[in-house]
C-alpha positions, 0 to 999 in steps of 0.5 A, spaced: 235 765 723 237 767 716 236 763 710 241 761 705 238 760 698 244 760 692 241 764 685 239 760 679 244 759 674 239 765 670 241 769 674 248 768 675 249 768 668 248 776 669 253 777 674 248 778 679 250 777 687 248 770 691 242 772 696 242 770 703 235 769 704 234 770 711 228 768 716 227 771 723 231 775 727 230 778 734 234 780 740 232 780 747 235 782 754 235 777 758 231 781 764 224 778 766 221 783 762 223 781 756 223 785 749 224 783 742 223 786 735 221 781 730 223 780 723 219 776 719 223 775 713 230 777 710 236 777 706 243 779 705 247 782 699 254 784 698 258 787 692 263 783 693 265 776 691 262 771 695 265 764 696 261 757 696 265 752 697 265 745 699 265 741 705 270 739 709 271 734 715 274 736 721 276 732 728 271 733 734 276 733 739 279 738 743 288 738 744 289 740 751 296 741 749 295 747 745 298 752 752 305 750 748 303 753 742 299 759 745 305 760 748 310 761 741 305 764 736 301 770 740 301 774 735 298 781 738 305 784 741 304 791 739 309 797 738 306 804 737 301 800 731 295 796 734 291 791 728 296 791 723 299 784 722 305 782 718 306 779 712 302 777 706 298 771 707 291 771 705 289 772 713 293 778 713 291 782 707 283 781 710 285 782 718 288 789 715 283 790 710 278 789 714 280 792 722 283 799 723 290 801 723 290 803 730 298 809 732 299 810 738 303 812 744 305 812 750 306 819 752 302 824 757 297 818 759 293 821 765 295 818 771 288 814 770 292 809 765 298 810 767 295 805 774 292 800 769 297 799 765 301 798 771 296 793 775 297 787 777 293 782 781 294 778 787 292 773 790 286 774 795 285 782 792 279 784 789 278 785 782 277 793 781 277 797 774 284 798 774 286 791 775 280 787 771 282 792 765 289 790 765 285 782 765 280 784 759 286 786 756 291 780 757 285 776 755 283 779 748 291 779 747 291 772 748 285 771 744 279 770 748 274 776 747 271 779 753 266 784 749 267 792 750 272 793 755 269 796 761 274 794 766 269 789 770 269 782 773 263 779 769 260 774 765 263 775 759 270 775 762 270 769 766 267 766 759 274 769 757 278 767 763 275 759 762 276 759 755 283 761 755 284 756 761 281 752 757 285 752 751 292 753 757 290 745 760 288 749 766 283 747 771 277 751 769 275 756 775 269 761 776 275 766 780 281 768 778 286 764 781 295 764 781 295 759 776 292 763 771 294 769 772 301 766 772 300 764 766 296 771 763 302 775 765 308 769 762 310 772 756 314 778 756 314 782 751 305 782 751 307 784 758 311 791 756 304 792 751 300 798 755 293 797 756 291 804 755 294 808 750 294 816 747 291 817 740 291 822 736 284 823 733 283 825 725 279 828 721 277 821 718 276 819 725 270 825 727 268 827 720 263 820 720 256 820 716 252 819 723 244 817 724 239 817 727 236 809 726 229 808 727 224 803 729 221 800 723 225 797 717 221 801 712 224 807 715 231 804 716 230 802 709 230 809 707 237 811 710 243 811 706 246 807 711 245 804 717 250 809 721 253 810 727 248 814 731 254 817 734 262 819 733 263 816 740 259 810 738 263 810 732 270 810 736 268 805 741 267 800 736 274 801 733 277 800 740 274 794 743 272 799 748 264 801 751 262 808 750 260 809 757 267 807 759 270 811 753 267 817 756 270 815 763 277 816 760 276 822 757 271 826 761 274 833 758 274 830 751 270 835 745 272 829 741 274 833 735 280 832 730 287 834 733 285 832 739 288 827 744 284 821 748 285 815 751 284 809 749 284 802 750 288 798 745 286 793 741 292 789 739 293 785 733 287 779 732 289 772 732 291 769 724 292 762 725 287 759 719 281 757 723 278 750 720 272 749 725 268 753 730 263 751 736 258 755 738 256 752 745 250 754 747 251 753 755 257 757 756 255 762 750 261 762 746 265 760 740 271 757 741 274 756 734 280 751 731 286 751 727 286 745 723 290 741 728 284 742 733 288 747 736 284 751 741 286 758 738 281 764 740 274 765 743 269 769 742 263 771 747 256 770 744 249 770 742 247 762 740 239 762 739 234 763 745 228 758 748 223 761 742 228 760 737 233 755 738 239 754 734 239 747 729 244 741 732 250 738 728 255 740 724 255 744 718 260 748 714 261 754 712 258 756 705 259 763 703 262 769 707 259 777 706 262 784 708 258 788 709 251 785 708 244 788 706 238 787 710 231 785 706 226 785 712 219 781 709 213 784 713 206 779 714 204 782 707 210 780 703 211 787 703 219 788 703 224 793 705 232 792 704 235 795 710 243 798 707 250 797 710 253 799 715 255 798 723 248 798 725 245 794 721 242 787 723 246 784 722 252 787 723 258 788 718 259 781 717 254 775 714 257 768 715 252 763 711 252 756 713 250 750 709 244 749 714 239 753 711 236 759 715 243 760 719 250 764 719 255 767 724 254 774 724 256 781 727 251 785 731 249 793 732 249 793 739 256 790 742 254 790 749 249 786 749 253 779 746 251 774 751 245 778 754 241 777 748 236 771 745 238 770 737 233 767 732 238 761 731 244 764 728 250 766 731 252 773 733 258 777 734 260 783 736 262 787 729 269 787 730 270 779 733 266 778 727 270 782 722 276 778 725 273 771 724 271 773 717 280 774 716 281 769 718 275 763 717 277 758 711 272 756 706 268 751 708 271 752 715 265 746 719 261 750 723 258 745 730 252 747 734 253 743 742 
């Protein structure tokens, strides 16, 4: 839960920046023995310029007949470049702003990825890692986030599969079925995409600032950043990928410029304008809409947990931050300002709401989105976040069902 208060006009009057003034915040896995970390207070700050904005009304229902239009605009068609979107659209310029251009090839793939990228499935087959990567794969590329790719049959995936079949007019299944995978694997040119692609590392890509991240926020305050704790951390996250898996993929790898690796491609991310989100508690993701009620894209997520549950009703976007500070308050009134960076609390991205206390944001750990409890807010994966926050519009409403 993080609190959103404007600067007086004093203040503003000297250029400062807008504070988000931010309450408790915690994660905890859902196992029976429970952890959590709790964060009195604290806020986030950006360099760049914030926008508030005014609300605006959208329609509460749903348009089943989004499959004819899902089917003419997928945009994430790749050839040899991977999140580089066309155009100079306001989206565009922020989609390739903040996501990494990926090149890559095809050429001397392991036998490993040749296979994925040529799996299919079958009715009354088993879903093994070859076939459940390709299924993560055409489930992101077609806007339905399923997390790190790790090529299993999860949570997170048939989340994907529902909101994909949702957005489709098909029935809503807990088990693949030919309905869906006939309608995954209908468009040509996404079909031709490989799955697995060979990348090139670069100086840029290994020589990162890393860190070790500490326990406590007044440790974490004195970091210059808060840093990947790893290359492999750091190129996991620019693949969409899990590091577990990016290990299993290349398990020679030094991971050292000039080398070559496998890896899982991205694709392009959605650039339709987004005018409103939900987040459904029950089935844990954000389904997100073009102004014409279009179920557009959906991403798995953390919505408040039973200790601090997340507010009701509709809200609107109010101010949007990349790469946000973190201000802990302790019980003292002591305060430590967490820096930016992927690990911070609240990831790489801080969307406020006009509902005090609350926002969309990224998160430090990726494999954890929707086996976590948040303190209210809503939280992303960094690079879902990041593609929302291309491509979310001021005033954008925000639903909590």
């Amino acid at each position: 839960m993080y609190q959103l208060t404007k600067i007086s006009s004093a203040l503003a009057a000297l250029g400062l920046s807008t504070f988000l003034l931010m309450g408790q915040s915690f994660a905890a896995t859902n196992d029976n023995n429970t952890n959590a970390t709790n964060d009195n207070s604290a806020n986030a700050t950006s360099n760049a310029n914030n926008e508030t904005v005014a609300s605006k009304a959208a329609s509460n229902t749903v348009n089943k007949q989004a499959a004819a239009n899902n089917a003419t605009d997928i945009s994430p068609v790749t050839n040899g470049v991977s999140q580089k979107v066309a155009g100079n659209s306001r989206a565009a310029v922020s989609l390739n702003k903040f996501l990494p251009t990926i090149k890559y090839t095809t050429e001397n793939l392991p036998a490993v990825a040749q296979k994925i990228n040529a799996a299919a499935w079958k009715k009354g087959t088993k879903i093994d890692r070859n076939v459940g990567t390709k299924l993560q794969a055409l489930l992101n590329w077609n806007q339905n986030g399923v997390g790190p790719v790790d090529g299993y049959w999860g949570k997170n995936t048939i989340k994907a599969m529902q909101a994909f079949q949702k957005a489709n007019g098909l029935t809503v299944t807990n088990d693949l079925n030919n309905e869906t995978w006939q309608a995954l694997t209908k468009n040509e040119k996404l079909m031709t995409q490989p799955v697995l692609v060979s990348y090139q590392l670069s100086e840029a890509d290994v020589n990162i600032k890393t860190t070790s991240i500490p326990a406590g926020a007044e440790a974490k305050a004195k970091l210059d950043g808060m840093y990947y704790e790893s290359v492999t951390e750091g190129l996991a996250e620019k693949f969409h990928i899990s590091e577990k898996y990016l290990k299993t993929l290349n398990p020679t790898a030094k991971f050292t410029a000039g080398e070559t690796i496998t890896v899982y491609n991205p694709g392009n991310p959605n650039m339709k304008p987004v005018s409103r989100v939900v987040a459904d508690k029950a089935t844990e993701t954000l389904y997100a809409y073009d102004a014409k009620d279009n179920l557009i894209a959906s991403y798995p997520t953390t919505v408040g947990s039973t200790a601090t549950p997340s507010p009701t009703g509709t809200h609107t976007v109010e101010v949007k931050v990349h790469e946000p500070n973190y201000t802990y308050t302790g019980n003292d009134g002591s305060k430590a300002i967490i820096p930016p960076g992927p690990n911070n609390p609240v990831g790489l991205v801080w969307i406020g709401l006009s509902k005090p206390s609350y926002g969309i944001h990224g998160s430090p750990d990726p494999a954890r989105i929707s086996r976590q409890a948040s303190a209210g807010c809503i939280r992303l994966t960094n690079w879902d976040a990041l593609a929302l926050l291309g491509v979310i519009q001021n005033g954008a409403t925000v639903e909590f069902k």
